[in-house]
C-alpha positions, 0 to 999 in steps of 0.5 A: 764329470762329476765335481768333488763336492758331487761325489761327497754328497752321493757319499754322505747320502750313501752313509746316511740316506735321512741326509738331504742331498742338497748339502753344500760346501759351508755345511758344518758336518754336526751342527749342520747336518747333524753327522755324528763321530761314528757316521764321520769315520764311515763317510770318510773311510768312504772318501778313502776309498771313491777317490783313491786316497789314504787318510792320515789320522790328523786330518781326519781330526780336523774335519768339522765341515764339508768344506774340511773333506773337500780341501783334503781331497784337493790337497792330496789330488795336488800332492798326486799330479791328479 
């Protein structure tokens, strides 16, 4: 069974393709990975929808790593008795 920072990679790699595929959970979305606000909104709507989950706006604000993508995912995983 795939890891949640598995499924976000292949989901980063399927937005931007130019994106290497060893990205790891410390990676800053910007800085690091050069993701800009456009290609954010589609990767998270993308995490919307391979893990079944709906985003509030407020999260989506604060997203500034990958790290930020995952502890949203587990939050609401909780939240869901998944």
């Amino acid at each position: 069974m795939e890891t949640a920072l598995e499924r976000v990679r292949e989901i980063v790699v399927y937005v931007l393709p130019e994106i290497r595929a060893d990205i790891t959970a410390g990676d800053r979305l910007e800085e690091d990975l050069g993701i800009d606000s456009l290609s954010l909104v589609e990767i998270l709507v993308q995490v919307e929808k391979r893990f079944f989950l709906t985003l509030d706006d407020s999260e989506m604000i604060d997203v500034a790593s990958v790290q930020d993508i995952l502890d949203i995912i587990q939050r609401r995983e909780a939240v869901a008795g998944v």
